[in-house]
N, CA, C and O atoms as a Maestro MAE file, in Angstrom:
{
 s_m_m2io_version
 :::
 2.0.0
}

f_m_ct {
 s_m_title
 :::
 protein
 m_atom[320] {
  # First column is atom index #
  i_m_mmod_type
  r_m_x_coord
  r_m_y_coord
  r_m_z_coord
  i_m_residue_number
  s_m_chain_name
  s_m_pdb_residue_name
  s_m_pdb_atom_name
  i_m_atomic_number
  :::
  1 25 0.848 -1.175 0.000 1 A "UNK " " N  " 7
  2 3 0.000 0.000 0.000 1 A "UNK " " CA " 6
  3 2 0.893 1.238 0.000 1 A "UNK " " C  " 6
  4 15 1.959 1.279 0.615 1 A "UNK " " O  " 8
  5 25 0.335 2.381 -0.820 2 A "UNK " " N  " 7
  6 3 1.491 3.350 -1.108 2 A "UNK " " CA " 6
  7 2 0.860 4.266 0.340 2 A "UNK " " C  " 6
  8 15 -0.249 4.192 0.869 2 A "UNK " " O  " 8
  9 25 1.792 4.930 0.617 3 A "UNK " " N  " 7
  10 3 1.417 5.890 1.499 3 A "UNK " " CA " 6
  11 2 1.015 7.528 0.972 3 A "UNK " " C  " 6
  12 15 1.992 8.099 0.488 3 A "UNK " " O  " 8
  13 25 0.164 8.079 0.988 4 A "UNK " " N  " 7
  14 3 -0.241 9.432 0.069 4 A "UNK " " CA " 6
  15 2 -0.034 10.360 0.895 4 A "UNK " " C  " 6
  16 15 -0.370 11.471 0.482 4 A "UNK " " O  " 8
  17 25 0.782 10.281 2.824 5 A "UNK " " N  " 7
  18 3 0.733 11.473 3.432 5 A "UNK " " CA " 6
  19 2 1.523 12.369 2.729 5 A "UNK " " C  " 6
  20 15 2.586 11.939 2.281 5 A "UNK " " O  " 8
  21 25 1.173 13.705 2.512 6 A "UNK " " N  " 7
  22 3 2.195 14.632 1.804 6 A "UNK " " CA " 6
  23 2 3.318 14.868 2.953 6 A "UNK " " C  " 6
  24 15 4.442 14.622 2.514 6 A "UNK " " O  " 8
  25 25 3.308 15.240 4.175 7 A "UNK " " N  " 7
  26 3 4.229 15.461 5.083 7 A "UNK " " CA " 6
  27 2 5.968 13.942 4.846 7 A "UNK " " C  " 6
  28 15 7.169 14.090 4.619 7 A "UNK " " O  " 8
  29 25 5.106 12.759 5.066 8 A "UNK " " N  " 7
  30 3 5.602 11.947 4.816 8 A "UNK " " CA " 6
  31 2 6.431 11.889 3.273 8 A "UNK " " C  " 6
  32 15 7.630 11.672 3.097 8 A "UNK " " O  " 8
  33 25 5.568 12.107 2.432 9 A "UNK " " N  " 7
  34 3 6.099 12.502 1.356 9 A "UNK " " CA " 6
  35 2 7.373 13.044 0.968 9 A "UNK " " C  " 6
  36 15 8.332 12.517 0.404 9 A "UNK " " O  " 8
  37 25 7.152 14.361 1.447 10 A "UNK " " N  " 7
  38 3 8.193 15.297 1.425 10 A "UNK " " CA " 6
  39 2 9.377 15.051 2.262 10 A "UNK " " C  " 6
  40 15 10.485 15.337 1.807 10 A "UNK " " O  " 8
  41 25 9.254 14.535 3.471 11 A "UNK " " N  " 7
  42 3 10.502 14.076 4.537 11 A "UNK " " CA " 6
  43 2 10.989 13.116 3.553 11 A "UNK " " C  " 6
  44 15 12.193 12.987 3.771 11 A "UNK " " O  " 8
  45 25 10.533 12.181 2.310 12 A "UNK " " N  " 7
  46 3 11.134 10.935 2.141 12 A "UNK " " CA " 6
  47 2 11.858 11.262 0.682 12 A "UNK " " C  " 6
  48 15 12.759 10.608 0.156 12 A "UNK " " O  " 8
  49 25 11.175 12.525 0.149 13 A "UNK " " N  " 7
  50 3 12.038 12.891 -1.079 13 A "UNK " " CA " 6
  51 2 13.349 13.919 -0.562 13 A "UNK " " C  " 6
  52 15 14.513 14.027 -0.949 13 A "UNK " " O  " 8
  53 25 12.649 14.515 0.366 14 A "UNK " " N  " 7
  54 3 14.285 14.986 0.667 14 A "UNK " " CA " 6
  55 2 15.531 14.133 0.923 14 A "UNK " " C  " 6
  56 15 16.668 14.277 0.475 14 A "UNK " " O  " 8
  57 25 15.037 13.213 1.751 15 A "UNK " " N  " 7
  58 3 15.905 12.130 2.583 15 A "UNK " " CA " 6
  59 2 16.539 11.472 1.244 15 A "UNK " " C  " 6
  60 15 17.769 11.454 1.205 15 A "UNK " " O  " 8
  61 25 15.860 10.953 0.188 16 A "UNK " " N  " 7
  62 3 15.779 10.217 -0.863 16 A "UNK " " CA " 6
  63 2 15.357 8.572 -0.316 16 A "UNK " " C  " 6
  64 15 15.981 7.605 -0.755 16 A "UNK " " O  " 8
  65 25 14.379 8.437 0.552 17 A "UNK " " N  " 7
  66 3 14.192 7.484 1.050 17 A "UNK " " CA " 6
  67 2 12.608 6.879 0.243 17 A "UNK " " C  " 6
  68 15 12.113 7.569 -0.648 17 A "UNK " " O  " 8
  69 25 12.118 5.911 0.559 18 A "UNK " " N  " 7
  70 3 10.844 5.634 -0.097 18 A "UNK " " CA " 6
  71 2 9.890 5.840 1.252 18 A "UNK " " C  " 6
  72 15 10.323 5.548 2.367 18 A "UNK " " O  " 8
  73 25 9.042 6.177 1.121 19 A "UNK " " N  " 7
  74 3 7.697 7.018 1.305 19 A "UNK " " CA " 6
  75 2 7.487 5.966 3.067 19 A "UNK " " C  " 6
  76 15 7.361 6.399 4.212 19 A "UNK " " O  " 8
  77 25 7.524 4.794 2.643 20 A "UNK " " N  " 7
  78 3 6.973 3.736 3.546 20 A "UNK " " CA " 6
  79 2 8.117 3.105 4.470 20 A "UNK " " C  " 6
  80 15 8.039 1.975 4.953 20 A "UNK " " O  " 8
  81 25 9.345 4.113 4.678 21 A "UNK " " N  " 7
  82 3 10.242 3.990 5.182 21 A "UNK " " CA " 6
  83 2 10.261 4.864 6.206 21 A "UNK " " C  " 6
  84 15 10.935 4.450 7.148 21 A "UNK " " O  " 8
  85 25 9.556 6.379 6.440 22 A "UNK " " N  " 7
  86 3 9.251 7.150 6.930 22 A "UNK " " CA " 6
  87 2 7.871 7.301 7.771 22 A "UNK " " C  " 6
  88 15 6.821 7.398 7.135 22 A "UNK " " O  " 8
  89 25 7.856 7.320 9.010 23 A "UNK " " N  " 7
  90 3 6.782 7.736 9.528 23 A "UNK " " CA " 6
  91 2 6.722 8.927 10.924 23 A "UNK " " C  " 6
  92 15 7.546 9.840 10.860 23 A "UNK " " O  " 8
  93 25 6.030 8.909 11.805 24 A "UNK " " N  " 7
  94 3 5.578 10.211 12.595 24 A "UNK " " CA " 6
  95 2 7.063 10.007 13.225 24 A "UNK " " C  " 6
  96 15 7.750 11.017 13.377 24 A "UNK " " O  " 8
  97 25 7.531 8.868 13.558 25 A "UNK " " N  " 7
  98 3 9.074 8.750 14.765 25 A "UNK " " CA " 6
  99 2 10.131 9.083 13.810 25 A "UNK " " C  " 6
  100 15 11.242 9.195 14.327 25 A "UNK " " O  " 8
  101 25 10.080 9.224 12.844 26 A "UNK " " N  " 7
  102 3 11.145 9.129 11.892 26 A "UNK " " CA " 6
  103 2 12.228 10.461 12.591 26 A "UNK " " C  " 6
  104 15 11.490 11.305 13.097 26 A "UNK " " O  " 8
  105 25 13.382 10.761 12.708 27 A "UNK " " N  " 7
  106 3 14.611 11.685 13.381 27 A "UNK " " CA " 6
  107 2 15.536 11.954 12.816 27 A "UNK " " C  " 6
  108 15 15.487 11.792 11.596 27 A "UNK " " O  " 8
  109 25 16.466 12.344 13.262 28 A "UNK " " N  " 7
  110 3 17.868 12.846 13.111 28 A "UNK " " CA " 6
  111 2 18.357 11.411 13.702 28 A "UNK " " C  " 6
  112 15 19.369 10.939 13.185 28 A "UNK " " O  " 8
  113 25 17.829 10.802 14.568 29 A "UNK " " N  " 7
  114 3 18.588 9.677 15.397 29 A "UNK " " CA " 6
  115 2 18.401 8.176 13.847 29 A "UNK " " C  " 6
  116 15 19.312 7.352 13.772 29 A "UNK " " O  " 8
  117 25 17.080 8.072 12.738 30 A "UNK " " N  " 7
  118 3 16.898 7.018 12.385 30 A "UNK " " CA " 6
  119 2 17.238 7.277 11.007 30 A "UNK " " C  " 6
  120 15 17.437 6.404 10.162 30 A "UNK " " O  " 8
  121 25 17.307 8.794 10.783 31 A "UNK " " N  " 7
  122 3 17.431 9.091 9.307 31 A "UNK " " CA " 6
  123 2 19.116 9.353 9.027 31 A "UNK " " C  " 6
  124 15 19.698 10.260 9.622 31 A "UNK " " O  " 8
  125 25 19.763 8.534 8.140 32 A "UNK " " N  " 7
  126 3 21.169 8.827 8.726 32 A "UNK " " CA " 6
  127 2 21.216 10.376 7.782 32 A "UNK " " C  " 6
  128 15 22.225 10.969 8.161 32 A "UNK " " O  " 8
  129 25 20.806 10.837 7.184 33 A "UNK " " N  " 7
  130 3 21.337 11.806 6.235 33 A "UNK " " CA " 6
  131 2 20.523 13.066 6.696 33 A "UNK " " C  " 6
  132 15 20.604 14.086 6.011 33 A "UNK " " O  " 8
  133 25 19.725 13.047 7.851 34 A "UNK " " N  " 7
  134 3 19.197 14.189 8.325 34 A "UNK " " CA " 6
  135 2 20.528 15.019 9.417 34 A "UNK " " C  " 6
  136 15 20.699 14.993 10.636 34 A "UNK " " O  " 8
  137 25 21.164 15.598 8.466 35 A "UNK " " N  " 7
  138 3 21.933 16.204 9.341 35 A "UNK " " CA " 6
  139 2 21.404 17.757 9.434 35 A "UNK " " C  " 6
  140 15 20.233 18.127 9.520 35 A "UNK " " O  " 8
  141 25 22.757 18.671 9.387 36 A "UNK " " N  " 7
  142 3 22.539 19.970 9.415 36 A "UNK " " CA " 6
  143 2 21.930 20.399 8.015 36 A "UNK " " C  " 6
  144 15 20.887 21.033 7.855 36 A "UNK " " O  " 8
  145 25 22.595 20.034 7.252 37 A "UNK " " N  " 7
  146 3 22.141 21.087 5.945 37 A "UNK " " CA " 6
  147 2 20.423 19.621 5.428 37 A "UNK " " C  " 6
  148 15 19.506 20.001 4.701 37 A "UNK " " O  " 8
  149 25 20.448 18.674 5.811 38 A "UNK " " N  " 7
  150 3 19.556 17.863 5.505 38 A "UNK " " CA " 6
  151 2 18.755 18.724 6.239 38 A "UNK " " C  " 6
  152 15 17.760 18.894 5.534 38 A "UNK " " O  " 8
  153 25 18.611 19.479 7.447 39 A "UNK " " N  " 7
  154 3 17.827 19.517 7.882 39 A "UNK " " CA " 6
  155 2 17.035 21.168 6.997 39 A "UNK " " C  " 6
  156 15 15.891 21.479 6.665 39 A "UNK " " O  " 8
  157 25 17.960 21.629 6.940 40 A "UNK " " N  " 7
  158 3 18.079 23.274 6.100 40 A "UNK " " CA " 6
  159 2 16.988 22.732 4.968 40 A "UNK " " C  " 6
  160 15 15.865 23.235 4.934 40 A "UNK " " O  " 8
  161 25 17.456 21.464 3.851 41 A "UNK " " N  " 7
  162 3 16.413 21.010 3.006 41 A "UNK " " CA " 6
  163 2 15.039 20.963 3.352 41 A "UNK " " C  " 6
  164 15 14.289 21.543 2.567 41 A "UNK " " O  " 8
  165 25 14.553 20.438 4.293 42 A "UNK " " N  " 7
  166 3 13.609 19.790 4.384 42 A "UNK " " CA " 6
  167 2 12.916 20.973 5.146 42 A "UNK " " C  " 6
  168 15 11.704 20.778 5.243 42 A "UNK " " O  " 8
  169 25 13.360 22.184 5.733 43 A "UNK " " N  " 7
  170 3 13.038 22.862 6.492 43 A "UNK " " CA " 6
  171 2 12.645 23.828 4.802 43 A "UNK " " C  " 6
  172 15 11.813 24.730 4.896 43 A "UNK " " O  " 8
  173 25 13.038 23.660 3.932 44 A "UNK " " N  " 7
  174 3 12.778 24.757 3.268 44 A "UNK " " CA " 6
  175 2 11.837 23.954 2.062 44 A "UNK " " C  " 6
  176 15 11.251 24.504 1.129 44 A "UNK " " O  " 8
  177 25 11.877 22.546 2.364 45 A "UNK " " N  " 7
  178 3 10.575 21.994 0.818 45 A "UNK " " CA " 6
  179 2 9.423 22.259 1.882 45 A "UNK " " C  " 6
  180 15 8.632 23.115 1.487 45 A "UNK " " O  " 8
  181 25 9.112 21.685 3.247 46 A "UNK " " N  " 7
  182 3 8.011 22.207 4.203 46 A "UNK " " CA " 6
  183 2 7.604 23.176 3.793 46 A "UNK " " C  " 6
  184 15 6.561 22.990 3.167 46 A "UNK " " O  " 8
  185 25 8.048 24.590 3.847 47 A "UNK " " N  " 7
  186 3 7.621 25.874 4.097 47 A "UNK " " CA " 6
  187 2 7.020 26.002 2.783 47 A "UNK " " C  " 6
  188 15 6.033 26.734 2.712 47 A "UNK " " O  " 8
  189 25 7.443 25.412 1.700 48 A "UNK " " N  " 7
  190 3 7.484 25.773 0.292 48 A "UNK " " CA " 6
  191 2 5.773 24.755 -0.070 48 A "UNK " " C  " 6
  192 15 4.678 25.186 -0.432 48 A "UNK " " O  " 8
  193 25 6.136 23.625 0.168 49 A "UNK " " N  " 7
  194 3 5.002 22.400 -0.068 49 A "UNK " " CA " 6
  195 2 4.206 22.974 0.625 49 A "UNK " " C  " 6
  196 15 3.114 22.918 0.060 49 A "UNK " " O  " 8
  197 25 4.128 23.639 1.786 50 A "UNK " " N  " 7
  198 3 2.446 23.829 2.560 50 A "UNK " " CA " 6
  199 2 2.158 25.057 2.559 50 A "UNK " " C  " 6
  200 15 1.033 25.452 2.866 50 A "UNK " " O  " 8
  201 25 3.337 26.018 2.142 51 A "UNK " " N  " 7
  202 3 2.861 27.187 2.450 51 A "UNK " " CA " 6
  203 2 3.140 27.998 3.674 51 A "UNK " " C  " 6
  204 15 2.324 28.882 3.931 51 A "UNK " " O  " 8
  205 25 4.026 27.860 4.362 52 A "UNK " " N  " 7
  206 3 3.896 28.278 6.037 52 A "UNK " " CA " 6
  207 2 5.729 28.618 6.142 52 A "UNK " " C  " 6
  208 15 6.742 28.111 5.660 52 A "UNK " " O  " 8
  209 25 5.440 29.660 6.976 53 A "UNK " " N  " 7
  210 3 6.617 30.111 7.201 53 A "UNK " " CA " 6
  211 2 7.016 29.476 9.078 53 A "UNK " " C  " 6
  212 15 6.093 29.632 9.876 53 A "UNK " " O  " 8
  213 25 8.382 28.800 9.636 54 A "UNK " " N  " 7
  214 3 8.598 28.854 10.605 54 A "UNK " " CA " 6
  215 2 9.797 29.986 11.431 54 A "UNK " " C  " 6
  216 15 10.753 30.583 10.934 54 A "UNK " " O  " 8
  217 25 9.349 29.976 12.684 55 A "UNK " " N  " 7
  218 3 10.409 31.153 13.184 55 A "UNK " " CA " 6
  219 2 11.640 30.422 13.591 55 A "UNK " " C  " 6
  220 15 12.104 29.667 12.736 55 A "UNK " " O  " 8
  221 25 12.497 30.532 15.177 56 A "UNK " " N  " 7
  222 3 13.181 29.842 15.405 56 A "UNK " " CA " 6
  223 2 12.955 29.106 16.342 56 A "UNK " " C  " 6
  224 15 13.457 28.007 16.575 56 A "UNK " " O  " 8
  225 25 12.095 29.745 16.992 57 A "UNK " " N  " 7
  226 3 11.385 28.871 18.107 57 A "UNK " " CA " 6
  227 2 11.061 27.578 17.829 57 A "UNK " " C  " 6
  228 15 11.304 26.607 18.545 57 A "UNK " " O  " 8
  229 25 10.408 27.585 16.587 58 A "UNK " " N  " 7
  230 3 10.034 26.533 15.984 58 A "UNK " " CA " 6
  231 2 10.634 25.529 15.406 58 A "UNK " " C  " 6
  232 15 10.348 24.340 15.549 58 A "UNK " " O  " 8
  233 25 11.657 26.083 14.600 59 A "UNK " " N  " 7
  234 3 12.563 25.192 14.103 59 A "UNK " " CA " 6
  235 2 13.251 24.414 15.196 59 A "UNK " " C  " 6
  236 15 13.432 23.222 14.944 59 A "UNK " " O  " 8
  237 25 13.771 24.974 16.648 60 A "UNK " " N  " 7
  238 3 14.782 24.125 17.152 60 A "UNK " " CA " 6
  239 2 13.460 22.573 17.771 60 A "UNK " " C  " 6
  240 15 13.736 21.431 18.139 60 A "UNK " " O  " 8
  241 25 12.295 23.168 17.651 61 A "UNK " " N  " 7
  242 3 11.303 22.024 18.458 61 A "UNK " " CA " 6
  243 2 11.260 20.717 17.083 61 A "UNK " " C  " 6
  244 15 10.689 19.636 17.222 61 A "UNK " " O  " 8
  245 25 11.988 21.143 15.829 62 A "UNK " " N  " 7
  246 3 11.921 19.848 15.117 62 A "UNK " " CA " 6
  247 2 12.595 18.840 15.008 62 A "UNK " " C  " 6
  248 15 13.515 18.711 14.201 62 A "UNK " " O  " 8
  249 25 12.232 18.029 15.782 63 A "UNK " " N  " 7
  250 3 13.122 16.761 16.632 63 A "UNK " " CA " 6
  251 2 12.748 15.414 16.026 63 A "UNK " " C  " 6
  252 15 13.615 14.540 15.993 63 A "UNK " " O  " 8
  253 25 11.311 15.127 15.457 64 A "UNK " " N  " 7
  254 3 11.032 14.394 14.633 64 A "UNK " " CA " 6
  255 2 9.436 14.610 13.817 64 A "UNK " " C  " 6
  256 15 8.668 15.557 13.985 64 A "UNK " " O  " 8
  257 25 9.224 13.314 12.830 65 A "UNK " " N  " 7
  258 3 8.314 14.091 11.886 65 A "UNK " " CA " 6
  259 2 6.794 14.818 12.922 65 A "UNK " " C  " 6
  260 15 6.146 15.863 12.877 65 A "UNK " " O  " 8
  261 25 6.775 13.633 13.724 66 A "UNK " " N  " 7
  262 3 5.195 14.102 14.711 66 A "UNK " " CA " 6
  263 2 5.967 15.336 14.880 66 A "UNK " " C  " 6
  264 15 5.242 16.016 14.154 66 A "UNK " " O  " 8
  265 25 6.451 15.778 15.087 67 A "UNK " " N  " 7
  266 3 6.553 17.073 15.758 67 A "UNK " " CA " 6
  267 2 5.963 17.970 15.021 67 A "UNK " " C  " 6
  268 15 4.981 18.691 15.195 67 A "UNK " " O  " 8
  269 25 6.971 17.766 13.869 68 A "UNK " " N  " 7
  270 3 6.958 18.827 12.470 68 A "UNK " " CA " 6
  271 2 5.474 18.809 12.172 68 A "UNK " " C  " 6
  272 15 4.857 19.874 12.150 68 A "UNK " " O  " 8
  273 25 4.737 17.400 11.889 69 A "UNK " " N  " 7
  274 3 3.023 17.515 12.214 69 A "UNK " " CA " 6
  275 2 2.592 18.127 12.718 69 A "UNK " " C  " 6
  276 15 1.711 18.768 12.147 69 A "UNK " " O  " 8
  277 25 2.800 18.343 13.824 70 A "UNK " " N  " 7
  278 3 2.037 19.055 15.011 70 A "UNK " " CA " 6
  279 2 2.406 20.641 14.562 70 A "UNK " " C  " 6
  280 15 1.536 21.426 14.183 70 A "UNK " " O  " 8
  281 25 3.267 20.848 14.625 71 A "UNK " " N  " 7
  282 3 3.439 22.239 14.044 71 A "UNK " " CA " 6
  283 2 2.824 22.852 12.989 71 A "UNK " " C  " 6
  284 15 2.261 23.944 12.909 71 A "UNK " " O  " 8
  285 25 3.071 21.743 11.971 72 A "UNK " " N  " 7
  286 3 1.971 22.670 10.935 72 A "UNK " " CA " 6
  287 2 0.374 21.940 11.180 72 A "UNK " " C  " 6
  288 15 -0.569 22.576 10.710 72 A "UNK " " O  " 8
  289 25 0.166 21.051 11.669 73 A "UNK " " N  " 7
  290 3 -1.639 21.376 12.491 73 A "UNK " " CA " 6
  291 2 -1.554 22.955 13.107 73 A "UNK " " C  " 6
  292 15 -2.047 23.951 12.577 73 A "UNK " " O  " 8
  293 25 -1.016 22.918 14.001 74 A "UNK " " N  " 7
  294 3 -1.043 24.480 14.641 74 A "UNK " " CA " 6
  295 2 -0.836 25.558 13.613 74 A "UNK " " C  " 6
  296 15 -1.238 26.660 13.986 74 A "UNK " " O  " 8
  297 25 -0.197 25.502 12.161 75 A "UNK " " N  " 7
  298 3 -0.284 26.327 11.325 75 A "UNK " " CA " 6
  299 2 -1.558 26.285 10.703 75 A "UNK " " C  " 6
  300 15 -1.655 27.171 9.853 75 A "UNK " " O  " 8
  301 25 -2.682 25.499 10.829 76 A "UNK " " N  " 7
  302 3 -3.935 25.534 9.856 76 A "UNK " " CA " 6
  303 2 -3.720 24.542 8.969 76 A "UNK " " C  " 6
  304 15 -4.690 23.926 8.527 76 A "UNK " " O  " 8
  305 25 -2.540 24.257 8.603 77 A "UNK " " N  " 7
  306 3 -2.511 22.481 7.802 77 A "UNK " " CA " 6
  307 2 -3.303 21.448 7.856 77 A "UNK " " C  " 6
  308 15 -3.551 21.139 9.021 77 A "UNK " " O  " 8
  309 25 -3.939 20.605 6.860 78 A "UNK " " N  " 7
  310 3 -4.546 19.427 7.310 78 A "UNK " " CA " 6
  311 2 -4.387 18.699 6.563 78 A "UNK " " C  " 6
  312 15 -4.102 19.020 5.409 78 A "UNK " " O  " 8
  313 25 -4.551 17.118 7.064 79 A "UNK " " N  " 7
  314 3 -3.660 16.206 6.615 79 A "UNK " " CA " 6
  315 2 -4.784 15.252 6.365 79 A "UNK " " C  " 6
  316 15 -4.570 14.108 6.766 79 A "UNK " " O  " 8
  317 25 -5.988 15.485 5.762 80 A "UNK " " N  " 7
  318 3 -6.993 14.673 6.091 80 A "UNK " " CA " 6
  319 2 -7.149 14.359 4.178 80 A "UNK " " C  " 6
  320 15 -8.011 13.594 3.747 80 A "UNK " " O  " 8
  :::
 }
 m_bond[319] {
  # First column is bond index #
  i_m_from
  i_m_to
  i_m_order
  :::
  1 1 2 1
  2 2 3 1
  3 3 4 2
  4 3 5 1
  5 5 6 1
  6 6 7 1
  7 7 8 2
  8 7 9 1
  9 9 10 1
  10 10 11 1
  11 11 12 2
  12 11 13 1
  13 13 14 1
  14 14 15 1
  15 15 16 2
  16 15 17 1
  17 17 18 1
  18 18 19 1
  19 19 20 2
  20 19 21 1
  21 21 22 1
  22 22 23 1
  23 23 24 2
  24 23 25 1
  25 25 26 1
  26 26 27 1
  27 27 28 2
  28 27 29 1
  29 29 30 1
  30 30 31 1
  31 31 32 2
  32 31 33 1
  33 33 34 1
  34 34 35 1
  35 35 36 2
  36 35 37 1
  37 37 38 1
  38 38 39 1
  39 39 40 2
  40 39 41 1
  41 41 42 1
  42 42 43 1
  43 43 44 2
  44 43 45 1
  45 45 46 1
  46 46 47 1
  47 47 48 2
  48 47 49 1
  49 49 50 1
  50 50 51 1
  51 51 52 2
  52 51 53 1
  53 53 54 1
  54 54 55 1
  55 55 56 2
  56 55 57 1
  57 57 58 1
  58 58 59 1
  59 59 60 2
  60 59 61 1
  61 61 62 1
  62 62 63 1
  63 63 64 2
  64 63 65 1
  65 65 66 1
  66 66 67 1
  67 67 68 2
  68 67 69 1
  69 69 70 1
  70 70 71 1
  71 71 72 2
  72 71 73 1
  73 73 74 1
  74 74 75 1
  75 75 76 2
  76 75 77 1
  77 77 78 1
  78 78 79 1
  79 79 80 2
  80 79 81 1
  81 81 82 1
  82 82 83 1
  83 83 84 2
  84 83 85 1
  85 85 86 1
  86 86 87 1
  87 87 88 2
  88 87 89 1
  89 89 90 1
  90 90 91 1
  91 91 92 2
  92 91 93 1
  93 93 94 1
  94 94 95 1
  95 95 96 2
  96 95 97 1
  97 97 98 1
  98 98 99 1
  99 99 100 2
  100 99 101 1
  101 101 102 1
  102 102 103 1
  103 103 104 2
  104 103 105 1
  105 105 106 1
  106 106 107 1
  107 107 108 2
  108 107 109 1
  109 109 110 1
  110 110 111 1
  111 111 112 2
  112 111 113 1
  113 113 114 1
  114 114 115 1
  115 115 116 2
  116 115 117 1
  117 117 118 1
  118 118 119 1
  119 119 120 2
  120 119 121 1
  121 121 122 1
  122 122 123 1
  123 123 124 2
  124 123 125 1
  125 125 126 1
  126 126 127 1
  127 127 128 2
  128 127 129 1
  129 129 130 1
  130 130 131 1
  131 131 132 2
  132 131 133 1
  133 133 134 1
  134 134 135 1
  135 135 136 2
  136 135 137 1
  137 137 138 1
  138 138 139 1
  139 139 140 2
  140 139 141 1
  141 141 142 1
  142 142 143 1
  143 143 144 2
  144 143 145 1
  145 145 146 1
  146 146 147 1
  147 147 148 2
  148 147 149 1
  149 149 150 1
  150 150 151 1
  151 151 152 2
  152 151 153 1
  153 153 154 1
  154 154 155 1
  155 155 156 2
  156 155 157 1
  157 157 158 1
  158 158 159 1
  159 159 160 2
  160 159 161 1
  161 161 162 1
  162 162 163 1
  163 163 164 2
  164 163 165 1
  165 165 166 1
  166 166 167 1
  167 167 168 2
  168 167 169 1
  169 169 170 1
  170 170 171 1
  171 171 172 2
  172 171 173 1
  173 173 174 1
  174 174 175 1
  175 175 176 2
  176 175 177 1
  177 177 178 1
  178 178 179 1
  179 179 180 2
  180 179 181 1
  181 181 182 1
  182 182 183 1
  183 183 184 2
  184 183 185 1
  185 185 186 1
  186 186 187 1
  187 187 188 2
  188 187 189 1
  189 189 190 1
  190 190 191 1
  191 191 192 2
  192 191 193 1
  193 193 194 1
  194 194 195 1
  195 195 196 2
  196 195 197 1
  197 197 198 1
  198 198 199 1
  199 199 200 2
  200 199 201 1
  201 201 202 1
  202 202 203 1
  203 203 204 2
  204 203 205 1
  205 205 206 1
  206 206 207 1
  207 207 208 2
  208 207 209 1
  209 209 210 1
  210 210 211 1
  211 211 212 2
  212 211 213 1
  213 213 214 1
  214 214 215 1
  215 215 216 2
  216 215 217 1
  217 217 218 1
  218 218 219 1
  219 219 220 2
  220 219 221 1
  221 221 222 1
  222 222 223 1
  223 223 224 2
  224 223 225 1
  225 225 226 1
  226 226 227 1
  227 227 228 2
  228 227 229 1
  229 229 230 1
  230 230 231 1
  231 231 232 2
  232 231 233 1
  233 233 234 1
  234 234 235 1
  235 235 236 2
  236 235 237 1
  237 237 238 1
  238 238 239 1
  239 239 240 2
  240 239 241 1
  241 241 242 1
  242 242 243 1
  243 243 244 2
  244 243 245 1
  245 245 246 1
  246 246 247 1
  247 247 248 2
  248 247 249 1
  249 249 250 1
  250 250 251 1
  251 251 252 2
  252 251 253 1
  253 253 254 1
  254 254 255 1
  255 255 256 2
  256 255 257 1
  257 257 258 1
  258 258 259 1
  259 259 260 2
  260 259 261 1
  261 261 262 1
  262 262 263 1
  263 263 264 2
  264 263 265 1
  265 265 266 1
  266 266 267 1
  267 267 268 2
  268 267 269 1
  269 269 270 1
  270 270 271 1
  271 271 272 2
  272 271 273 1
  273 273 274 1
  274 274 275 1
  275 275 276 2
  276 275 277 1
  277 277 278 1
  278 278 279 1
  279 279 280 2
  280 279 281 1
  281 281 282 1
  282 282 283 1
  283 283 284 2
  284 283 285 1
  285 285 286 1
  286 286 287 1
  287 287 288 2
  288 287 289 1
  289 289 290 1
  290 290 291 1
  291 291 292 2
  292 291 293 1
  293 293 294 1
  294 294 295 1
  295 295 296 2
  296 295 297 1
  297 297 298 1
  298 298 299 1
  299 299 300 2
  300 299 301 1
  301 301 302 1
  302 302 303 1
  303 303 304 2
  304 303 305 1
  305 305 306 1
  306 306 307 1
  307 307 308 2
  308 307 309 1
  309 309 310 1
  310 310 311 1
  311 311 312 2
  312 311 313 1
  313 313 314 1
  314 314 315 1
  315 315 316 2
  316 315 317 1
  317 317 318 1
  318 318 319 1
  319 319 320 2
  :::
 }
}
């Protein structure tokens, strides 16, 4: 079964990972290529794919994908 979350999505094309390899726990600790500038990527297809700008507050709380979820729920995002 393919997975159609766009969040998921996007974490797995940055990563270059497949879709169903990625989910809400996914990290810096499981993703080996989420480093610094991995993270700069993915921080900038987000903003771009949904539309939403983050501050810094925000950025340092992105620790894994639930998080990054939760954040853009709180931006008006929906994932439904």
């Amino acid at each position: 079964m393919k997975n159609e979350d766009p969040l998921l999505q996007v974490v797995a094309e940055v990563f270059g990972l497949n879709v169903e390899e990625v989910d809400d726990s996914s990290s810096q600790d499981t993703i080996r290529k989420w480093d610094s500038l991995g993270m700069i990527n993915l921080i900038s297809e987000i903003e771009l794919r949904f539309d939403v700008q983050f501050d810094l507050a925000e950025l340092v709380l992105f620790k894994n994908v639930g998080i990054i979820r939760t954040l853009l729920l709180e931006k008006g995002v929906s994932f439904d």
